[in-house]
C-alpha positions in Angstrom: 0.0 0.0 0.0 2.7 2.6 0.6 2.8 5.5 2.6 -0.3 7.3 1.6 -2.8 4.7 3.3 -5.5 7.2 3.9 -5.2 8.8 0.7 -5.9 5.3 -1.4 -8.6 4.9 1.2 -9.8 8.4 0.2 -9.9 6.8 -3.6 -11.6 3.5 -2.8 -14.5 5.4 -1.2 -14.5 7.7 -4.1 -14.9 4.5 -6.4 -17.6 3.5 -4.1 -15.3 -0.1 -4.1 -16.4 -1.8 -0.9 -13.6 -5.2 -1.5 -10.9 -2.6 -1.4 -11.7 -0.8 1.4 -12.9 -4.5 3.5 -9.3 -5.7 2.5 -7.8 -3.3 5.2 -10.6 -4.2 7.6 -9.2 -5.8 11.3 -11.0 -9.1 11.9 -13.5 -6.8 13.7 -14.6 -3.4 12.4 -16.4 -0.8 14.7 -19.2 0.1 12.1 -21.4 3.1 12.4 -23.3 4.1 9.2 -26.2 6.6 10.0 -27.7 5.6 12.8 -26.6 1.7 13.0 -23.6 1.5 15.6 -22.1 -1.4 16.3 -18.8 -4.1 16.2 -18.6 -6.4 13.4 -16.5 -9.2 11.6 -15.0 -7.7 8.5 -16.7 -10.1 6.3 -20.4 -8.5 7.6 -18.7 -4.7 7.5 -17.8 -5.7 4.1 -21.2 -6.3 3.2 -22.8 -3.4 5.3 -20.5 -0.9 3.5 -21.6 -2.7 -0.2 -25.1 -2.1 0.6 -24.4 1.5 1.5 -22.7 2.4 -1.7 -25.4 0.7 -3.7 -28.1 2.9 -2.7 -25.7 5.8 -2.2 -23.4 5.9 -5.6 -20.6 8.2 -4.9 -19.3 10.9 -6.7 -16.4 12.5 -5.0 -14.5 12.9 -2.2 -13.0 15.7 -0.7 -10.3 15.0 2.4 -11.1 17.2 4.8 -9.2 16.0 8.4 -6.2 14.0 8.4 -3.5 12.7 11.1 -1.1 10.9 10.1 1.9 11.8 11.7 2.0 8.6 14.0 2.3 5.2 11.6 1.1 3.2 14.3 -2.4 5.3 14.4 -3.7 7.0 11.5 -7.2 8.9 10.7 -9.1 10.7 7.8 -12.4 12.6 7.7 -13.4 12.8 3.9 -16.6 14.5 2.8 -18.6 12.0 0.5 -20.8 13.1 -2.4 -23.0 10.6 -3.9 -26.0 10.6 -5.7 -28.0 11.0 -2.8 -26.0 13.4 -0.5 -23.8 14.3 0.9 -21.9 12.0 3.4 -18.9 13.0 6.1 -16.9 9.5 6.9 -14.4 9.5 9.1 -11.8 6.2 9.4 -9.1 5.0 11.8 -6.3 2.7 11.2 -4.0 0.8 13.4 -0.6 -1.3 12.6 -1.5 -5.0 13.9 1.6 -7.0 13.6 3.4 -4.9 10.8 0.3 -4.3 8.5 -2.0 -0.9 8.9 -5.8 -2.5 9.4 -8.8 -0.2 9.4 -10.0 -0.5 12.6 -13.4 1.9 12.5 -15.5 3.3 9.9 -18.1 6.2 10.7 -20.7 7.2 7.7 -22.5 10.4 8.6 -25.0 13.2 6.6 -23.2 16.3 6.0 -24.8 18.6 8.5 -25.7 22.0 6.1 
């Protein structure tokens, strides 16, 4: 993946591509799209976040947070325009054993 990790995750969510973004996922993914919060395995985050982008088609992102200054912990807020709306998702990674996992994924309406 490189150095830029948040950046290609900025890209994948632009592409609306739910296998790229679940092939960073931990084994268990804090999930919290509108208002369902909860833990999940990445193989039922995976699914979640498909579903998403299927009724919300994205259009482009815009980074509008990002910390990344610590390779151990890393986070991104993008704003996400789909077809929709307007989304703001926020995402966390960790290093686990030498490999950057994303470790929670928020997916919240823009407030106006």
């Amino acid at each position: 993946m490189g150095a830029d990790l948040l950046g290609q995750l900025s890209a994948y969510f632009r592409d609306g591509d739910s296998k790229k973004i679940s092939a960073y996922f931990s084994p268990t993914v804090t999930l919290s799209i509108l208002n369902d919060n909860n833990v999940y395995s990445n193989v039922q985050a995976e699914i979640i976040l498909s579903t998403f982008f299927k009724m919300n088609r994205p259009l482009s992102v815009k980074v509008l947070h990002r910390l990344d200054n610590n390779p151990n912990y890393q986070h991104a807020v993008i704003e996400l325009k789909t077809v929709k709306g307007d989304y703001r998702v926020s995402y966390s990674t960790r290093e686990n054993n030498s490999k950057s996992q994303l470790v929670e994924l928020r997916i919240e309406k823009m407030k106006e």
